[in-house]
TIVO-2410 file (N, C-alpha, C; in nm, 3 decimals):
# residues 110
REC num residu      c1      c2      c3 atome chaine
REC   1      X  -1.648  -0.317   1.096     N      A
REC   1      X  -1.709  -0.442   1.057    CA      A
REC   1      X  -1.734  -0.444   0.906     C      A
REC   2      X  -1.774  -0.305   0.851     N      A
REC   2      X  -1.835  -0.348   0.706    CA      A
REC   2      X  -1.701  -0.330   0.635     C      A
REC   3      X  -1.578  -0.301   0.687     N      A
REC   3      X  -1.435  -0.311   0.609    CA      A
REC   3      X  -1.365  -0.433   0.617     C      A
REC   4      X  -1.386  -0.537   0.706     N      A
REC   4      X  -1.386  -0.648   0.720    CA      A
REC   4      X  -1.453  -0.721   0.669     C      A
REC   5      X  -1.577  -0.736   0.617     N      A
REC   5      X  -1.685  -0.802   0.549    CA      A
REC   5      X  -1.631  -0.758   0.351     C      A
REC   6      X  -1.616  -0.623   0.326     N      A
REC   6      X  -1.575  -0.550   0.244    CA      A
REC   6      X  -1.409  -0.650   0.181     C      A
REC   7      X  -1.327  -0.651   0.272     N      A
REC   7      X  -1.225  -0.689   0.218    CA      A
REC   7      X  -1.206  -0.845   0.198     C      A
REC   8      X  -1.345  -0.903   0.304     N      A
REC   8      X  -1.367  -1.101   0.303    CA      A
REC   8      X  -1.450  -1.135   0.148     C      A
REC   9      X  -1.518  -1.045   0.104     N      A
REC   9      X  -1.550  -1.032  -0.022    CA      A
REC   9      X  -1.480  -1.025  -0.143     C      A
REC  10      X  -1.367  -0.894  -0.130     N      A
REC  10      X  -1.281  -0.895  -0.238    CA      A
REC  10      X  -1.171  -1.015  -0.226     C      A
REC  11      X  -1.186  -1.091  -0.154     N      A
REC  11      X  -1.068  -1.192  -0.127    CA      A
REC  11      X  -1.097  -1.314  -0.207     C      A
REC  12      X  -1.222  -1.318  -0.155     N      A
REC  12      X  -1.330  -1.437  -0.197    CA      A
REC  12      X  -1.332  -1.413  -0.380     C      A
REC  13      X  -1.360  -1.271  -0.397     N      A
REC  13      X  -1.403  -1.254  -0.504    CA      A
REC  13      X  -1.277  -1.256  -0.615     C      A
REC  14      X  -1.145  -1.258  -0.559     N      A
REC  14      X  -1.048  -1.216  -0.657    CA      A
REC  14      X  -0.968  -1.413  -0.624     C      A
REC  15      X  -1.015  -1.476  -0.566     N      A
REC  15      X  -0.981  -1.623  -0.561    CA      A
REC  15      X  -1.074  -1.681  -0.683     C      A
REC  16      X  -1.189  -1.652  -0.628     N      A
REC  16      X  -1.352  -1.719  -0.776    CA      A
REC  16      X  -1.349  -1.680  -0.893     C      A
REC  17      X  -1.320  -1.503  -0.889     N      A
REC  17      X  -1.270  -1.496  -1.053    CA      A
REC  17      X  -1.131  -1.497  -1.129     C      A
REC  18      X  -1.031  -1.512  -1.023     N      A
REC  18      X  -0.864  -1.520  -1.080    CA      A
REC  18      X  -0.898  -1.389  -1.230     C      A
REC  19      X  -0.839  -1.285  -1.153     N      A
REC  19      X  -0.874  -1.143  -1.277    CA      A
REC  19      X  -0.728  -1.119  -1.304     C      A
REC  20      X  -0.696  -1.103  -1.464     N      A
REC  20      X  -0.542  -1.116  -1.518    CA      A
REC  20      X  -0.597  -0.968  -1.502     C      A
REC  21      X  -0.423  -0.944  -1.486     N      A
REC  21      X  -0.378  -0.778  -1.524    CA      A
REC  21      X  -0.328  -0.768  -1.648     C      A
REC  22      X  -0.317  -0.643  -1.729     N      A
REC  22      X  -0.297  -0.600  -1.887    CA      A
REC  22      X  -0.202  -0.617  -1.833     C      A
REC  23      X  -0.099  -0.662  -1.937     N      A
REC  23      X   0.023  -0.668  -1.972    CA      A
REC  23      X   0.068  -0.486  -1.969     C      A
REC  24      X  -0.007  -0.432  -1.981     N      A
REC  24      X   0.072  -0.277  -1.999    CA      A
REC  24      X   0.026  -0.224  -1.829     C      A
REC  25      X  -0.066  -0.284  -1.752     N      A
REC  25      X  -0.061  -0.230  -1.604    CA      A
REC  25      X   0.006  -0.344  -1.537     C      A
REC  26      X   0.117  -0.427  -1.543     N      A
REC  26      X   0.164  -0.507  -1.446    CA      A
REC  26      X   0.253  -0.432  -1.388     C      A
REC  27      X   0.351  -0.356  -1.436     N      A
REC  27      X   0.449  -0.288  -1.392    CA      A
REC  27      X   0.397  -0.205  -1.242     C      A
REC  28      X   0.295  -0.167  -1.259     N      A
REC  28      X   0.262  -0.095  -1.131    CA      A
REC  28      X   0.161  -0.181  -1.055     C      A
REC  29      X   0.154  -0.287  -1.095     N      A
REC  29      X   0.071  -0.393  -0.963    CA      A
REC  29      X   0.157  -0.394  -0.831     C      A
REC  30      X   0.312  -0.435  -0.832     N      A
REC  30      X   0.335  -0.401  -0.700    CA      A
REC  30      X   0.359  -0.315  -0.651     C      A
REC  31      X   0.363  -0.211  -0.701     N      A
REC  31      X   0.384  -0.119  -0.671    CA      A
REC  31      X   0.284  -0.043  -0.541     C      A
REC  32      X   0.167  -0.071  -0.642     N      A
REC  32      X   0.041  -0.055  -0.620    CA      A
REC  32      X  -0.053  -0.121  -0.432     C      A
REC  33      X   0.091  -0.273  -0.428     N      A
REC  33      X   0.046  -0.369  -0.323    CA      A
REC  33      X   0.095  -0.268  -0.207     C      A
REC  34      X   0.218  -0.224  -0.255     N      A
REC  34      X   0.317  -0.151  -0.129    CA      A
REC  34      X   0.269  -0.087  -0.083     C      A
REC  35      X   0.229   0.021  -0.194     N      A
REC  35      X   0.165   0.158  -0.131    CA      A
REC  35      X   0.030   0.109  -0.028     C      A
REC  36      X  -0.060   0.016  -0.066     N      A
REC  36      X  -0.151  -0.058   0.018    CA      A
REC  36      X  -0.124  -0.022   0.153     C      A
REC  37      X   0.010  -0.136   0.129     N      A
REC  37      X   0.015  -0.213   0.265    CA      A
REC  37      X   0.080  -0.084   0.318     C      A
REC  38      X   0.189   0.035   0.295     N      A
REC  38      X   0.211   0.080   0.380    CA      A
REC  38      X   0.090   0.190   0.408     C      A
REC  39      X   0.001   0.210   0.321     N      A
REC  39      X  -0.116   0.299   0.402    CA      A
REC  39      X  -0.187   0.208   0.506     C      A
REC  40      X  -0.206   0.067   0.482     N      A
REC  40      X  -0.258  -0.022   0.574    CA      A
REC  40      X  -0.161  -0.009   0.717     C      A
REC  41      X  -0.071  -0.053   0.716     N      A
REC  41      X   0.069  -0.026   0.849    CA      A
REC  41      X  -0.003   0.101   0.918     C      A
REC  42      X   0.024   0.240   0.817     N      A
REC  42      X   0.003   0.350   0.909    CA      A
REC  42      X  -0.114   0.388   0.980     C      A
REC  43      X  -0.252   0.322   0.897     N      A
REC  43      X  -0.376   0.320   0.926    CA      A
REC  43      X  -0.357   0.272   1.090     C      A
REC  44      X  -0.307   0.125   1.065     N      A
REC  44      X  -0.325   0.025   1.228    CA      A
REC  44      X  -0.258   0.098   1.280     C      A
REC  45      X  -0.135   0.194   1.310     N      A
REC  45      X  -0.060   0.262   1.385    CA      A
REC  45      X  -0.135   0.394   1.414     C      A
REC  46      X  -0.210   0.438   1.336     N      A
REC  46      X  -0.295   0.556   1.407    CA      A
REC  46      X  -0.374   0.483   1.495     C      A
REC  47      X  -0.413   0.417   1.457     N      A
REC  47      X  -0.558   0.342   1.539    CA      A
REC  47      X  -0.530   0.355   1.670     C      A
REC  48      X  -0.423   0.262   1.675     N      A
REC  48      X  -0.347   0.185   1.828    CA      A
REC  48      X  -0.267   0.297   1.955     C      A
REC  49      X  -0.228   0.431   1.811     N      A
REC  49      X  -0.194   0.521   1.867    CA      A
REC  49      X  -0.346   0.660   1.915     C      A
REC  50      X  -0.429   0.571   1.864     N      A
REC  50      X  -0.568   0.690   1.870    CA      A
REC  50      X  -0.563   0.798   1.840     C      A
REC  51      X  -0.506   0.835   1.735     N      A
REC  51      X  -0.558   0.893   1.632    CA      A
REC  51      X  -0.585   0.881   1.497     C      A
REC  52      X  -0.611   0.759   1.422     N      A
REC  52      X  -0.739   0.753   1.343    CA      A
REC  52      X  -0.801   0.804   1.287     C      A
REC  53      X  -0.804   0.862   1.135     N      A
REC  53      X  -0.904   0.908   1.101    CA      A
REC  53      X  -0.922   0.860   1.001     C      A
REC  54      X  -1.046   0.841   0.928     N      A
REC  54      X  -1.102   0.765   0.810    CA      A
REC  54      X  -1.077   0.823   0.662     C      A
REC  55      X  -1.097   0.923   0.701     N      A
REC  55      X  -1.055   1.029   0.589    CA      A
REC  55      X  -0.896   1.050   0.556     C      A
REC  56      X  -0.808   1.046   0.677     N      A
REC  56      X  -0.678   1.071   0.618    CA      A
REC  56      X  -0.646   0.959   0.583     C      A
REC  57      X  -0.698   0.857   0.668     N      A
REC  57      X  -0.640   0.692   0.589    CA      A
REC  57      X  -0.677   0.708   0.423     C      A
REC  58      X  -0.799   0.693   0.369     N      A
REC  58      X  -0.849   0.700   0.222    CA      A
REC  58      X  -0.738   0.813   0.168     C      A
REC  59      X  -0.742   0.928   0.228     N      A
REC  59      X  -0.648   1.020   0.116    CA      A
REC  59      X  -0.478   0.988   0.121     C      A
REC  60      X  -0.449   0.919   0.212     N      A
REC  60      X  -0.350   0.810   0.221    CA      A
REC  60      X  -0.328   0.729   0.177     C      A
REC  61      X  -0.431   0.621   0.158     N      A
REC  61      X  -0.454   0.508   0.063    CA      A
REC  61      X  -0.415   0.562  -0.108     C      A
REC  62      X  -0.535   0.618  -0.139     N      A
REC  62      X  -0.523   0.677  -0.262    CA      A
REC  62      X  -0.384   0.734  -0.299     C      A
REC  63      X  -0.340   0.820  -0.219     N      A
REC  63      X  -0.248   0.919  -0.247    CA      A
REC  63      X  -0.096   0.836  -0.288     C      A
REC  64      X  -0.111   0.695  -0.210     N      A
REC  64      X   0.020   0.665  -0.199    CA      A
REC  64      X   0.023   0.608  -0.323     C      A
REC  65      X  -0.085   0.560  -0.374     N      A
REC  65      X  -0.086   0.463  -0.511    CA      A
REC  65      X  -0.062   0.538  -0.616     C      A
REC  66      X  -0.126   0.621  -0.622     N      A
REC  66      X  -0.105   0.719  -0.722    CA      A
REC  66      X  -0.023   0.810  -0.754     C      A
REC  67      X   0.087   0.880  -0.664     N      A
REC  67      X   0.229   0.895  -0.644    CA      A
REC  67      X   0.275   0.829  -0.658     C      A
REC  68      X   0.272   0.681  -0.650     N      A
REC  68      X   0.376   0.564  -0.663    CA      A
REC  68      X   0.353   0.573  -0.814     C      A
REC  69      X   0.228   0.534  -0.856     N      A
REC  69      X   0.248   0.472  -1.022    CA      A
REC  69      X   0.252   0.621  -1.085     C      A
REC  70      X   0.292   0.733  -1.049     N      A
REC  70      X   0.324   0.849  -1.155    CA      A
REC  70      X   0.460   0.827  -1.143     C      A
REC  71      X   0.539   0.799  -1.050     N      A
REC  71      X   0.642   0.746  -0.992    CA      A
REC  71      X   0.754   0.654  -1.131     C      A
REC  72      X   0.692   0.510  -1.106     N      A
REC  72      X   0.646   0.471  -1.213    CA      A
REC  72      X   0.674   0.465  -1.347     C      A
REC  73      X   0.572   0.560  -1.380     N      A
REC  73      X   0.545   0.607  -1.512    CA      A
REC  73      X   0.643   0.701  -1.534     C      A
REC  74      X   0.670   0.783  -1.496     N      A
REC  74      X   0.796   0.868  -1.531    CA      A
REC  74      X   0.901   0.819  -1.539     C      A
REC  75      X   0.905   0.692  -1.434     N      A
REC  75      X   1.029   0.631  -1.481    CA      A
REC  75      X   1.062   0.546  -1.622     C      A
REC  76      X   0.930   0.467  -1.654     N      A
REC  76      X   0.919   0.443  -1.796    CA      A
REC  76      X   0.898   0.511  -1.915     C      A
REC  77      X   0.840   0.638  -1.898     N      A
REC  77      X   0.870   0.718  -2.018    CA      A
REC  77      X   1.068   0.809  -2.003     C      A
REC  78      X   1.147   0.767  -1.912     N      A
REC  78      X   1.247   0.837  -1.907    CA      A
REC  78      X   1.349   0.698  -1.922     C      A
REC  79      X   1.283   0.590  -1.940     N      A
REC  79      X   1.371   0.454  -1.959    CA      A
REC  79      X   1.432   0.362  -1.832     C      A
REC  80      X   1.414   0.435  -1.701     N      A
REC  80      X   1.481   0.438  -1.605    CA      A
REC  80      X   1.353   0.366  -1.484     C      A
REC  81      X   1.221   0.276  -1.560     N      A
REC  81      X   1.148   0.248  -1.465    CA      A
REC  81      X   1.210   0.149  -1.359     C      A
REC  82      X   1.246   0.021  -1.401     N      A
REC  82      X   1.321  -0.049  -1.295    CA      A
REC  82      X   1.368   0.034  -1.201     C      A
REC  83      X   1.465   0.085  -1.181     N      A
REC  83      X   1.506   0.195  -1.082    CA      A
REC  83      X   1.431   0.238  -0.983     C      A
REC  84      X   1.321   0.373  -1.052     N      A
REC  84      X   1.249   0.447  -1.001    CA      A
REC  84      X   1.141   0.312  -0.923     C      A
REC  85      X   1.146   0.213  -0.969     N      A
REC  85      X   1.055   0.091  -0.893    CA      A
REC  85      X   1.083   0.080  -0.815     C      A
REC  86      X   1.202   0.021  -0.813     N      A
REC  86      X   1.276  -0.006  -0.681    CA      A
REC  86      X   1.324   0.130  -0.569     C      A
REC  87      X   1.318   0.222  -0.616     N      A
REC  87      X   1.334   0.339  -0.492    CA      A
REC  87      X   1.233   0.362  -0.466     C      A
REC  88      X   1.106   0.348  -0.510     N      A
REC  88      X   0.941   0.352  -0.459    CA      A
REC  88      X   0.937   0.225  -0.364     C      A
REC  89      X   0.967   0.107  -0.363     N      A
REC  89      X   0.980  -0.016  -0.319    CA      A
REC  89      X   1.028  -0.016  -0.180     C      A
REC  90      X   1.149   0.029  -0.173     N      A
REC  90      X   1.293   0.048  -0.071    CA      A
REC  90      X   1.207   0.211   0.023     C      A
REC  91      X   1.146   0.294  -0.019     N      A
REC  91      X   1.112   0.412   0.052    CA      A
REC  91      X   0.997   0.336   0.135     C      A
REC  92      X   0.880   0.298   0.058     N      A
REC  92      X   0.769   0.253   0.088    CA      A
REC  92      X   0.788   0.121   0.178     C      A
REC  93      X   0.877   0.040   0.165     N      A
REC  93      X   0.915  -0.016   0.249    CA      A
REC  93      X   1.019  -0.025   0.339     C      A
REC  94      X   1.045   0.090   0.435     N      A
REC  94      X   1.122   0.178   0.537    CA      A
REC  94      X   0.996   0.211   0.609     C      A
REC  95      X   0.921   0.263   0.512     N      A
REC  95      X   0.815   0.350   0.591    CA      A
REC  95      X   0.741   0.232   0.671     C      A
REC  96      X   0.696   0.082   0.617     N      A
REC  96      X   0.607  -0.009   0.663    CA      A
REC  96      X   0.651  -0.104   0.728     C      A
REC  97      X   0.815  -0.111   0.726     N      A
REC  97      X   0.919  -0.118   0.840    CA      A
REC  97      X   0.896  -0.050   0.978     C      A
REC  98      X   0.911   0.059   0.938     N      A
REC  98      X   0.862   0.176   1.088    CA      A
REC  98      X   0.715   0.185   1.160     C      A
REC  99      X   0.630   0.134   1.065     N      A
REC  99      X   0.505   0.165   1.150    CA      A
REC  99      X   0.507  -0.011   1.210     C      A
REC 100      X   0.568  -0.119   1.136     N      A
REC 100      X   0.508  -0.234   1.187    CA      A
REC 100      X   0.609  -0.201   1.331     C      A
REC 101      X   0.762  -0.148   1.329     N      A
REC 101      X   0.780  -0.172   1.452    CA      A
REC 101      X   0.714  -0.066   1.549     C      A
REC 102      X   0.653   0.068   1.538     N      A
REC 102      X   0.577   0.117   1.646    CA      A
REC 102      X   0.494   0.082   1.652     C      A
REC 103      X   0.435  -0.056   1.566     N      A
REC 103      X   0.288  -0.127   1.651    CA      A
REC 103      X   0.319  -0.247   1.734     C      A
REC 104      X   0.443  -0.294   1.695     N      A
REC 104      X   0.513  -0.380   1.802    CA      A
REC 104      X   0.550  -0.326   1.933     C      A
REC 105      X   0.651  -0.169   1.920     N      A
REC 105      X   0.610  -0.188   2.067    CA      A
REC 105      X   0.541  -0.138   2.142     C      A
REC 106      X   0.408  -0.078   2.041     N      A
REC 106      X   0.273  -0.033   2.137    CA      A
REC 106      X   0.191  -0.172   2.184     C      A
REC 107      X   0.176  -0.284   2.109     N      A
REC 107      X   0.142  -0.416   2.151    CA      A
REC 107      X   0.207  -0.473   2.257     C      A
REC 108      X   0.366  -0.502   2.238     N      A
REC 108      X   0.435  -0.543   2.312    CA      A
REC 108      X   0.495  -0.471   2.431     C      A
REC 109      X   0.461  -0.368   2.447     N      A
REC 109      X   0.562  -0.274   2.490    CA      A
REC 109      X   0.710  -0.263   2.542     C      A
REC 110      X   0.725  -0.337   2.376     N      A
REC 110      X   0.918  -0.382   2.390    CA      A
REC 110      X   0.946  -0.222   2.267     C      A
***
């Protein structure tokens, strides 16, 4: 409940204040969404699969963002960020491919 209340807040709150990103952190904003959503995917897929844990979700969460934008960043100090974006992009989204379909067919049981 208070992660639901938690995230109806930041929703609310990032509509009321419209917050620009630096021109020098845009590059890893989506990056940043992916890694989200696919720690979000695997989170609901432990859940549904019951096992769940709060702690590996957060070091999940964290972990993926921050591997992604070193990711990233290496790719822009080596000239080659586009790239390395898009193979963070294309991995991370395989992975959130796979968990949405094993929550489909633990829901559906198709």
């Amino acid at each position: 409940m208070i992660a639901v209340l938690g995230l109806l807040v930041g929703v609310i709150g990032g509509l009321v204040l419209q917050p620009t990103v630096p021109p020098s952190l845009q590059p890893y904003l989506p990056i940043a969404v992916v890694a989200a959503l696919d720690a979000l995917f695997g989170g609901l897929r432990a859940l549904l699969d019951g096992i769940f844990d709060d702690r590996v979700f957060v070091v999940s969460f964290l972990s993926n963002a921050v591997v992604a934008a070193l990711i990233v960043f290496l790719g822009d100090q080596l000239g080659v960020g586009t790239q390395l974006s898009t193979a963070v992009v294309v991995v991370l989204g395989i992975r959130i491919f796979s968990n949405a379909a094993a929550i489909r067919r633990h829901l559906f049981k198709a």
